[in-house]
C-alpha positions, 0 to 999 in steps of 0.5 A: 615166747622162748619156752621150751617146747615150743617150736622156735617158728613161733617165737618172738620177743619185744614188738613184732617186725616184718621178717618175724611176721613173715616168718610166723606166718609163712611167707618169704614175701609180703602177701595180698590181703586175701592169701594173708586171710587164708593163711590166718585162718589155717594157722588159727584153724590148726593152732587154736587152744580150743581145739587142742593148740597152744595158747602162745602159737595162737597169739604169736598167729594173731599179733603177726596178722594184725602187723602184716594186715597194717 
Protein backbone atom coordinates (compact mmCIF):
# COMPACT_ATOMS: atom_id res chain seq x y z
CA UNK A 1 0.00 0.00 0.00
CA UNK A 2 3.15 2.47 -0.11
CA UNK A 3 1.44 4.32 -3.67
CA UNK A 4 1.98 7.58 -3.72
CA UNK A 5 -0.68 9.80 -2.97
CA UNK A 6 -1.96 7.96 -0.34
CA UNK A 7 -1.52 9.17 3.22
CA UNK A 8 1.25 6.99 5.10
CA UNK A 9 -1.84 6.51 7.96
CA UNK A 10 -3.32 4.14 5.43
CA UNK A 11 -0.59 1.88 4.73
CA UNK A 12 0.84 -1.10 5.73
CA UNK A 13 2.78 -4.11 4.19
CA UNK A 14 3.01 -8.00 4.56
CA UNK A 15 0.08 -9.04 7.50
CA UNK A 16 -1.64 -6.79 9.90
CA UNK A 17 -0.14 -6.12 13.46
CA UNK A 18 -1.77 -4.30 16.43
CA UNK A 19 0.17 -1.20 16.36
CA UNK A 20 -0.90 -0.82 12.66
CA UNK A 21 -4.23 -1.44 13.47
CA UNK A 22 -4.47 0.56 15.87
CA UNK A 23 -2.92 3.31 13.98
CA UNK A 24 -5.25 2.66 10.69
CA UNK A 25 -8.11 3.13 12.92
CA UNK A 26 -7.22 5.78 15.58
CA UNK A 27 -6.80 4.57 18.43
CA UNK A 28 -3.76 4.62 21.12
CA UNK A 29 -5.16 1.91 22.77
CA UNK A 30 -7.23 -1.54 22.04
CA UNK A 31 -10.93 -0.27 22.00
CA UNK A 32 -14.38 -1.96 23.30
CA UNK A 33 -16.13 -3.70 20.81
CA UNK A 34 -18.63 -1.14 20.12
CA UNK A 35 -16.21 2.29 19.94
CA UNK A 36 -14.44 -0.20 17.33
CA UNK A 37 -17.84 -0.48 15.37
CA UNK A 38 -18.33 2.98 15.56
CA UNK A 39 -15.05 4.00 14.45
CA UNK A 40 -15.48 1.33 11.32
CA UNK A 41 -18.49 2.60 10.32
CA UNK A 42 -16.85 6.27 10.08
CA UNK A 43 -13.73 5.42 8.61
CA UNK A 44 -15.74 3.01 5.93
CA UNK A 45 -18.64 6.00 5.83
CA UNK A 46 -15.97 8.76 4.67
CA UNK A 47 -13.51 6.07 2.80
CA UNK A 48 -15.62 3.85 0.72
CA UNK A 49 -14.98 3.87 -3.14
CA UNK A 50 -18.81 4.18 -3.51
CA UNK A 51 -18.82 7.39 -2.49
CA UNK A 52 -15.91 8.80 -4.00
CA UNK A 53 -12.94 7.27 -1.32
CA UNK A 54 -10.01 5.09 -2.03
CA UNK A 55 -10.34 1.48 -2.67
CA UNK A 56 -6.76 0.56 -0.89
CA UNK A 57 -8.03 2.98 2.33
CA UNK A 58 -11.17 1.25 2.55
CA UNK A 59 -9.43 -2.15 2.40
CA UNK A 60 -6.72 -1.17 4.85
CA UNK A 61 -10.11 -0.08 7.24
CA UNK A 62 -11.36 -3.38 7.02
CA UNK A 63 -8.23 -5.91 7.36
CA UNK A 64 -7.79 -3.41 10.61
CA UNK A 65 -11.11 -4.00 12.06
CA UNK A 66 -11.18 -7.70 11.01
CA UNK A 67 -7.61 -8.14 13.16
CA UNK A 68 -8.71 -6.01 15.97
CA UNK A 69 -12.16 -7.46 16.08
CA UNK A 70 -9.96 -11.04 17.03
Amino acid sequence: MDAPGVDPRWAFTGRMDSKTALRIMGFSVWPVQKALQARWRELVYLHHPDRGGDARVCAAINVAYGYLRK
